[in-house]
Residue frames as a rotation matrix with the C-alpha (Angstrom) as fourth column:
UNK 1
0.588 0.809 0.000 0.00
0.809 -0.588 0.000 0.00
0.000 0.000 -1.000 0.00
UNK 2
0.011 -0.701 0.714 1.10
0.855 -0.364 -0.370 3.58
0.519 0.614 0.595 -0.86
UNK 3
-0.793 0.227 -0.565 1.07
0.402 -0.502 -0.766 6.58
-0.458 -0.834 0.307 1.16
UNK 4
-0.859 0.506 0.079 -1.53
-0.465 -0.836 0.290 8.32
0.213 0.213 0.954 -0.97
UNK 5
-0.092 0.656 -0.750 -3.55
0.144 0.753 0.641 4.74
0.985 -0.049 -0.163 -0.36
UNK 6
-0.514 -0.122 -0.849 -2.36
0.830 0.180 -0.528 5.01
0.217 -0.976 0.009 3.38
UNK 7
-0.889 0.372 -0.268 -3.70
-0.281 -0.904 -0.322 8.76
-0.362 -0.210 0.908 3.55
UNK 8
-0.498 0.804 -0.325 -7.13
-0.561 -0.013 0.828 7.61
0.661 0.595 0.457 2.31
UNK 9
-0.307 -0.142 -0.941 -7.05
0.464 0.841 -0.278 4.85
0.831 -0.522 -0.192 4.62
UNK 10
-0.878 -0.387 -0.281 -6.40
0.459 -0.518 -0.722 7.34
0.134 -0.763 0.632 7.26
UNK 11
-0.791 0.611 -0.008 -8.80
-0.584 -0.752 0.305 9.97
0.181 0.246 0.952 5.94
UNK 12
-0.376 0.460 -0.804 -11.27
-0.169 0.819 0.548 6.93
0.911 0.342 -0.231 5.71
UNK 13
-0.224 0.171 -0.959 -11.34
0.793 0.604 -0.078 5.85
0.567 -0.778 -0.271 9.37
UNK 14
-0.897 0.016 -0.442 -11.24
0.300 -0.713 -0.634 9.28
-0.325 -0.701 0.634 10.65
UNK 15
-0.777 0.606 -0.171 -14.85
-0.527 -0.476 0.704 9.48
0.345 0.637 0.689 9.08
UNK 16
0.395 0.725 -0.563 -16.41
0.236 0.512 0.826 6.47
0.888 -0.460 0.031 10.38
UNK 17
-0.386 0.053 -0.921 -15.09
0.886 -0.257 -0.386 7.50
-0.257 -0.965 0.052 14.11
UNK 18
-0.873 0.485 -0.050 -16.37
-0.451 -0.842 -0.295 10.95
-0.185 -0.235 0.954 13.67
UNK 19
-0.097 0.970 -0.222 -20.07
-0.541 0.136 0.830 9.68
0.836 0.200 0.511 11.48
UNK 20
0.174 0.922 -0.346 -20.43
-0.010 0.353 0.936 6.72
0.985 -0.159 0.071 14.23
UNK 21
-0.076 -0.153 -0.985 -19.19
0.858 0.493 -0.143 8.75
0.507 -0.857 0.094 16.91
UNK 22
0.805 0.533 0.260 -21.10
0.447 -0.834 0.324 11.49
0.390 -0.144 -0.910 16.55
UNK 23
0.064 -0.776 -0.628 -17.54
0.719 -0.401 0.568 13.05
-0.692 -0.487 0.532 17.11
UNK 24
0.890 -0.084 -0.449 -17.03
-0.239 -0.923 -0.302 16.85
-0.389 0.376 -0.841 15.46
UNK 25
0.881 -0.458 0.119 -14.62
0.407 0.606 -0.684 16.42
0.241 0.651 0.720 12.88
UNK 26
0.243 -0.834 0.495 -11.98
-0.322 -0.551 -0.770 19.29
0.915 0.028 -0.402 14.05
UNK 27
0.329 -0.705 0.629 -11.81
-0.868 0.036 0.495 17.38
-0.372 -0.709 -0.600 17.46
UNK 28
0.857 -0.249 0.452 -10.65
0.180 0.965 0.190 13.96
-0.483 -0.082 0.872 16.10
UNK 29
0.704 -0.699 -0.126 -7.48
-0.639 -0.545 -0.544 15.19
0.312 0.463 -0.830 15.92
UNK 30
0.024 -0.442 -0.897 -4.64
0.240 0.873 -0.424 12.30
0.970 -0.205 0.127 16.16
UNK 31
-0.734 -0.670 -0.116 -3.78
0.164 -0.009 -0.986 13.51
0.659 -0.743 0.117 19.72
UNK 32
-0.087 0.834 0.545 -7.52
-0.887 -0.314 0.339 13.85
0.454 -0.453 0.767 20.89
UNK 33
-0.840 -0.260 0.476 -7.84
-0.535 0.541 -0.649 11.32
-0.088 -0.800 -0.593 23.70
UNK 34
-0.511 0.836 -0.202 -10.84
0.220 0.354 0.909 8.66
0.831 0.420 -0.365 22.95
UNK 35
-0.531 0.184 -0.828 -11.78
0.845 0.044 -0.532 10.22
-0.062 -0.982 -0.178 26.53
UNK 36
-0.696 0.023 -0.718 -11.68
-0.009 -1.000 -0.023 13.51
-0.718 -0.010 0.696 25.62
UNK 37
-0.937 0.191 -0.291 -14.10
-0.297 -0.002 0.955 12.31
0.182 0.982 0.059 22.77
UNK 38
-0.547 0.668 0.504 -16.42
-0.675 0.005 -0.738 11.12
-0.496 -0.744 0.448 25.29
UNK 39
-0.007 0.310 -0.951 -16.37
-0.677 0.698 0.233 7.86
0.736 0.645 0.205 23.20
UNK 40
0.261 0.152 0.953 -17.40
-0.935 0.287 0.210 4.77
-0.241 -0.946 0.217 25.23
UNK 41
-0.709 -0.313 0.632 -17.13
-0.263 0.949 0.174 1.37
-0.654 -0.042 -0.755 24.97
UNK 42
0.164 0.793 0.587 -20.28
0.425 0.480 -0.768 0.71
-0.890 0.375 -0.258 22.83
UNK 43
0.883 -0.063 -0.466 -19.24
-0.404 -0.608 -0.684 3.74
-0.240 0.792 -0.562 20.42
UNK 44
-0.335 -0.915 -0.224 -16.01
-0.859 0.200 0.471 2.19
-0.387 0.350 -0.853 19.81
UNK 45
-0.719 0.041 0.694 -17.43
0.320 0.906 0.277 -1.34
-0.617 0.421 -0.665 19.03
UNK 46
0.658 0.753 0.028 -20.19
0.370 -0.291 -0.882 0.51
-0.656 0.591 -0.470 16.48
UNK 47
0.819 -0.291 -0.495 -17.35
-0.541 -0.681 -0.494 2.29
-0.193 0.672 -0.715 14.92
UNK 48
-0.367 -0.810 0.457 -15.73
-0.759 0.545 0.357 -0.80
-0.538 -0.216 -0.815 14.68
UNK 49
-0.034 0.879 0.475 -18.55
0.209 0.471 -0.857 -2.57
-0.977 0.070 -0.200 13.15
UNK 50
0.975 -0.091 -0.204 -19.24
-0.223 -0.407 -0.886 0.32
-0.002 0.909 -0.417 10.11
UNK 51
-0.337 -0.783 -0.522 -15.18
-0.938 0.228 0.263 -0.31
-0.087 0.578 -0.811 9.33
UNK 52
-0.671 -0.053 0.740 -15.64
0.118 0.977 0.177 -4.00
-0.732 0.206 -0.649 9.42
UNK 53
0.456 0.867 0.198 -18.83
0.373 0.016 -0.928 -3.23
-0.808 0.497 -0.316 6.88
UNK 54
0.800 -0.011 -0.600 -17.23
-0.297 -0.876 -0.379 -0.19
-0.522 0.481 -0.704 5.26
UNK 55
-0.234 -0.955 -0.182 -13.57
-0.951 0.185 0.249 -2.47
-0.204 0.232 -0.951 4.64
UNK 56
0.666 0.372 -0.646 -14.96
-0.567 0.816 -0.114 -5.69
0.485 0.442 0.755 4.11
UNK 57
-0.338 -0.674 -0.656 -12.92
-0.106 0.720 -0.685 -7.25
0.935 -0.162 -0.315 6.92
UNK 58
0.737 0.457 -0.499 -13.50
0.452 0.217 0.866 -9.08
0.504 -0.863 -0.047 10.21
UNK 59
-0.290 -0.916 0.279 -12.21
-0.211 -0.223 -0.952 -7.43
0.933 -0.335 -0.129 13.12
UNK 60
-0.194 0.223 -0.955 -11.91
0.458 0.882 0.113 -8.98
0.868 -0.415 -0.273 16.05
UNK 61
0.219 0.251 0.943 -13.18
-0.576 -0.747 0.333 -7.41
0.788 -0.616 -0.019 19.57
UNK 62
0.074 -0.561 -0.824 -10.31
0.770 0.557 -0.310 -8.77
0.633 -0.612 0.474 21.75
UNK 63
0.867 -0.046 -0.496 -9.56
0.414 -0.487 0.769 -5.78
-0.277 -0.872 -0.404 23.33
UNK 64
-0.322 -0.887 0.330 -6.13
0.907 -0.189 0.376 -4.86
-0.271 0.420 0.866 21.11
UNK 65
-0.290 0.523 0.802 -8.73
0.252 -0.767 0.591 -1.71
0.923 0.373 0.091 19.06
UNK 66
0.563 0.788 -0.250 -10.23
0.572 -0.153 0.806 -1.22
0.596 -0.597 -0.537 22.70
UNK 67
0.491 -0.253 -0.834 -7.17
0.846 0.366 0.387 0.30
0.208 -0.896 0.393 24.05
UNK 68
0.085 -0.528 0.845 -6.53
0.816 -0.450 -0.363 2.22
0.572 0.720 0.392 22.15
UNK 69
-0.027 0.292 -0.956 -6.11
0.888 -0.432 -0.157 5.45
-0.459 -0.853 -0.248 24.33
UNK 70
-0.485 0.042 -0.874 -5.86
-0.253 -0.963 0.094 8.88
-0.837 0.266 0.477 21.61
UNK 71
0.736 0.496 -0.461 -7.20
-0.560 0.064 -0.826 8.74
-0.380 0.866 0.325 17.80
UNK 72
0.107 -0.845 -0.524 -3.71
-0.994 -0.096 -0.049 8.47
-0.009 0.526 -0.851 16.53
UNK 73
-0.690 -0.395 0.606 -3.26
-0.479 0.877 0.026 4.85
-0.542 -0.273 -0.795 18.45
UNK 74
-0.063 0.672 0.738 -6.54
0.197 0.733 -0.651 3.38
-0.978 0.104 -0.178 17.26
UNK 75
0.745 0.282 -0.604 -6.13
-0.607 -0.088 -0.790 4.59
-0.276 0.955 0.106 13.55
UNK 76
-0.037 -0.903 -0.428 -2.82
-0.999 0.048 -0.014 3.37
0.033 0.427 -0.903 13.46
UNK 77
-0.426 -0.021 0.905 -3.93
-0.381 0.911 -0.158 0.00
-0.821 -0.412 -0.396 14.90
UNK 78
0.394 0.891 0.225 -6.96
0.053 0.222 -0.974 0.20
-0.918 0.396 0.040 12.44
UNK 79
0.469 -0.515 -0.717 -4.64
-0.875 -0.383 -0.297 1.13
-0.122 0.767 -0.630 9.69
UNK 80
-0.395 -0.917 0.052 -2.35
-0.919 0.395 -0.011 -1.96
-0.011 -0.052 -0.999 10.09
UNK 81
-0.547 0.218 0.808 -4.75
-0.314 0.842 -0.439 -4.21
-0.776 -0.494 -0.392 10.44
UNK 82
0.744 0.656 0.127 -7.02
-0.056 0.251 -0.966 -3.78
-0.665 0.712 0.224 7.56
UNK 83
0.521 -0.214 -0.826 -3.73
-0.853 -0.135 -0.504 -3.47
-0.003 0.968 -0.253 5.54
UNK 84
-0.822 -0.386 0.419 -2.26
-0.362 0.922 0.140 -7.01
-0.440 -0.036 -0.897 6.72
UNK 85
0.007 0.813 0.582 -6.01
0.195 0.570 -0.798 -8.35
-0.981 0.119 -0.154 5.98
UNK 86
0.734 0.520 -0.437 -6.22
-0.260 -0.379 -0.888 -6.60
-0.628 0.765 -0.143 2.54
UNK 87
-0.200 -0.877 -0.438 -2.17
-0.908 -0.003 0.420 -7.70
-0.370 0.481 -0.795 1.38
């Protein structure tokens, strides 16, 4: 995958966390805390859901995407994962 693919990618997820976390797009800034987003547990596995729909891959809900702790971590997780699944 290329970076202009990776930046889409990117650009990509930071849409479905903002659409199914009712999250304002200027705060899901990489360094915005999924606290400070006032995202819960239930909004992370919904916005975890629409990627698994939206990418056409399973992702599991071990707890690995649940820890994430800012935007940055959980794109980057989400990033890596759909692009092992998709190679």
């Amino acid at each position: 995958m290329n970076e202009t693919d990776k930046a889409k990618l990117v650009e990509d997820l930071i849409d479905v966390i903002c659409k199914e976390g009712m999250v304002d797009r200027e705060k899901a800034t990489p360094d915005a805390t999924i606290e400070s987003l006032d995202l819960k547990s239930i909004d992370i596995v919904m916005i975890l859901t629409a990627i698994e729909e939206k990418f056409d891959v399973y992702i599991p809900m071990d707890g690995s995407f649940q820890e994430a702790k800012t935007v940055q971590e959980l794109i980057d997780a989400l990033a890596t994962y759909i692009q092992k699944e998709k190679a």
